[in-house]
N, C-alpha and C positions, 0 to 999 in steps of 0.2 A: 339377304345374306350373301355375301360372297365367296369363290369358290373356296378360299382358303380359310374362312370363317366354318364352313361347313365340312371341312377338313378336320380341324380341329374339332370338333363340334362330335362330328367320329369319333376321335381318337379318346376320348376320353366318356362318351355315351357309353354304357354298358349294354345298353338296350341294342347299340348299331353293333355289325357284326361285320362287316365291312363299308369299302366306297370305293364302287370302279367308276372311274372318268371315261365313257365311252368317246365317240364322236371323231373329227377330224383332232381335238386335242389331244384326246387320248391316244391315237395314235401319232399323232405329231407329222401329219399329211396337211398340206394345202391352206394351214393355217393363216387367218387375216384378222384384220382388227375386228370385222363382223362376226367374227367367231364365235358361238357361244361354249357354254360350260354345259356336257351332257352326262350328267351323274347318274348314276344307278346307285339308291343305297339301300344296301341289304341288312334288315332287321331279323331281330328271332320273331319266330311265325307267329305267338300269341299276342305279341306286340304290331305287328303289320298296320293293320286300323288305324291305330291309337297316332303311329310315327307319320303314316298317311295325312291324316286329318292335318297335322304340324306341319308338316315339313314338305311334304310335295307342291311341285309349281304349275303352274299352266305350260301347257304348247307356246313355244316364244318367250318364255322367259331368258334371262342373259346368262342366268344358271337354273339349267331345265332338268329339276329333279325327278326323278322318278322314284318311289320307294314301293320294294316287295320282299318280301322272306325269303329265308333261308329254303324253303321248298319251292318256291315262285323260280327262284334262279337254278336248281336244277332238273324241274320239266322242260328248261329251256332247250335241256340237250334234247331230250326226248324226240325223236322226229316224226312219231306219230303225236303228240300234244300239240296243242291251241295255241299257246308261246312260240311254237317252233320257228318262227316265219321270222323273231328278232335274235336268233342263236349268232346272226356271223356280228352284231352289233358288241361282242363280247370278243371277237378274235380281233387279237394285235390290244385289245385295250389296255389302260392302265389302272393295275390297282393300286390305287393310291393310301388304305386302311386295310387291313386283314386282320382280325383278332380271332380267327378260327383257327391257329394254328399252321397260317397260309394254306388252308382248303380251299379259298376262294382262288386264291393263287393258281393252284390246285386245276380245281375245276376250268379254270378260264384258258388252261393251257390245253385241253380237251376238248375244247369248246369247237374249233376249225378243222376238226379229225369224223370221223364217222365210220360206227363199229361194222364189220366186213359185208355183214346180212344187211344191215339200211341202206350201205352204200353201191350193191350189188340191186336190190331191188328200186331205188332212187335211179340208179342210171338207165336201168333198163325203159322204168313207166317215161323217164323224161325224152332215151333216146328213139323209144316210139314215137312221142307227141313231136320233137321237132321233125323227122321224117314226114310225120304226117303235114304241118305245117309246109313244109318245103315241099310236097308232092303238089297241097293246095295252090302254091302258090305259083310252080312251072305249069299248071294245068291251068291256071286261069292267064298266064301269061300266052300260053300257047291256044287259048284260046279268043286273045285282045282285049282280056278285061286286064288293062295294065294298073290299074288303081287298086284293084281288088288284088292282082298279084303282089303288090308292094305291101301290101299290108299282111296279108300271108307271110312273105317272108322276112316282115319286123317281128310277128308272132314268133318265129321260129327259132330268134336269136336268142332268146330268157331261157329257152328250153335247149339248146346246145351249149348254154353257160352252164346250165345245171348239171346236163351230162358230161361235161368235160370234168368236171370237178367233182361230182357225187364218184366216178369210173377212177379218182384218183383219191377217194376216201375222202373228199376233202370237200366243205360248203361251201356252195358261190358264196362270192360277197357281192356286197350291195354295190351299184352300178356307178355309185361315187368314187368307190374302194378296189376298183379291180383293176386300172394301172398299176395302184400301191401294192396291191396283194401278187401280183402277174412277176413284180419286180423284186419284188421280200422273197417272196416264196414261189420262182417259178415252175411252170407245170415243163414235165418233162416232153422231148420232142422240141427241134427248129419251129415247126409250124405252133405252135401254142405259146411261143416267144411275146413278150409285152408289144412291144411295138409292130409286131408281125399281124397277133392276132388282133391288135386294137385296129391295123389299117384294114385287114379283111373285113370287121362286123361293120366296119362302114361301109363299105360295099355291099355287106350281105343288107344292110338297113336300105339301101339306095333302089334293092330289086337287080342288083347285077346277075345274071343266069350263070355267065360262067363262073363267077366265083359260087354262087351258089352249089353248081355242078362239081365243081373243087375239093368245095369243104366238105359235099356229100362223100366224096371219095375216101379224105384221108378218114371221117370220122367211121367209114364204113371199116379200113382197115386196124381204124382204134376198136370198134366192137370187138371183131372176129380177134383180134387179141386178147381181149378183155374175155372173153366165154360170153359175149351179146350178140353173135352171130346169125342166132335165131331170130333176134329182133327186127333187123335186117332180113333175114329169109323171110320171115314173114308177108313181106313187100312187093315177093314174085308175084307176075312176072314184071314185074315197071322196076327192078333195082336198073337194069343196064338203062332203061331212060331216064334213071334220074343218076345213073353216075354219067350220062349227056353223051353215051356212048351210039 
């Protein structure tokens, strides 16, 4: 079935309740003839099964359905739920079918936001872990395990994407989409500029110390703005070695 077959196919199923078009189409990034078609369609919940068994595809199909209920797609926000890990898969998408009265609509514009208390306790667990990554990784450098440091401080970059973005209410996206997202919706502050922060994480991936030392700085002066201060205090006494002072 093709994408516009299964469009249609929506529009007129009673049983479908929407169809967001996720993926590189959905948001109309980076698209090429290899492209596939990544559909999400949402059923009413006693129907899930039934639309499953029908209508979903394999991994690699050229339109790669995925079908889940109308409860399936809203633990997605949840950011203590088991879905939670495919939530930013929904920001910037398109919906293509809404027969809930645009809730799906709704919901999807929700989807890239995070309510005060997740995104206060997300920043804080993630701004600990990169610290701690980037502690591992100047200590094993200043030690001469330079292998071992570089990989410490690749660790450290997923978890200072987290924290940059959880401290601004907002979900990383996936590591395909965060030009796209850097440049739609930039984070506030010169230093977290698209093209700024994408040349830094390549140096921080490379094991560079000073920029490492750097990025320790501003993201320390992002805490202590943010009320994560204490995160940071925590670290005594090594903050002034690892702001490379």
């Amino acid at each position: 079935m093709t994408y516009e077959q299964l469009v249609e196919l929506a529009r007129r199923d009673a049983g479908i309740v929407g169809l967001i078009l996720t993926g590189s189409r959905g948001r109309e990034f980076a698209v090429g003839d290899e492209s596939d078609w990544d559909v999400r369609l949402v059923v009413r919940d006693e129907l899930r099964d039934a639309y499953r068994a029908r209508l979903a595809t394999t991994r690699g199909s050229e339109v790669e359905v995925v079908v889940l209920s109308q409860s399936e797609l809203e633990e997605v926000r949840s950011v203590g739920s088991a879905p939670a890990w495919d939530r930013y898969s929904y920001v910037g998408a398109t919906v293509a079918v809404d027969d809930a009265g645009r809730s799906l609509s709704r919901l999807l514009a929700r989807m890239g936001s995070l309510e005060r208390d997740d995104a206060q306790g997300l920043a804080a667990e993630r701004l600990d872990g990169y610290v701690n990554a980037y502690y591992r990784a100047a200590k094993n450098l200043r030690s001469g395990l330079v292998v071992e440091a570089r990989l410490d401080a690749v660790e450290a970059v997923p978890l200072l994407l987290d924290f940059l973005f959880a401290v601004h209410g907002r979900v990383r996206p996936f590591n395909r989409f965060l030009r796209w997202e850097l440049e739609q919706r930039p984070l506030p502050g010169e230093a977290w500029e698209a093209k700024t922060l994408l040349t830094r994480l390549e140096a921080l991936t490379a094991g560079d110390l000073a920029e490492q030392q750097r990025m320790f700085r501003e993201v320390e002066g992002l805490a202590h703005s943010r009320g994560l201060g204490d995160v940071i205090d925590g670290w005594e006494p090594d903050v002034a070695w690892l702001r490379g002072n």
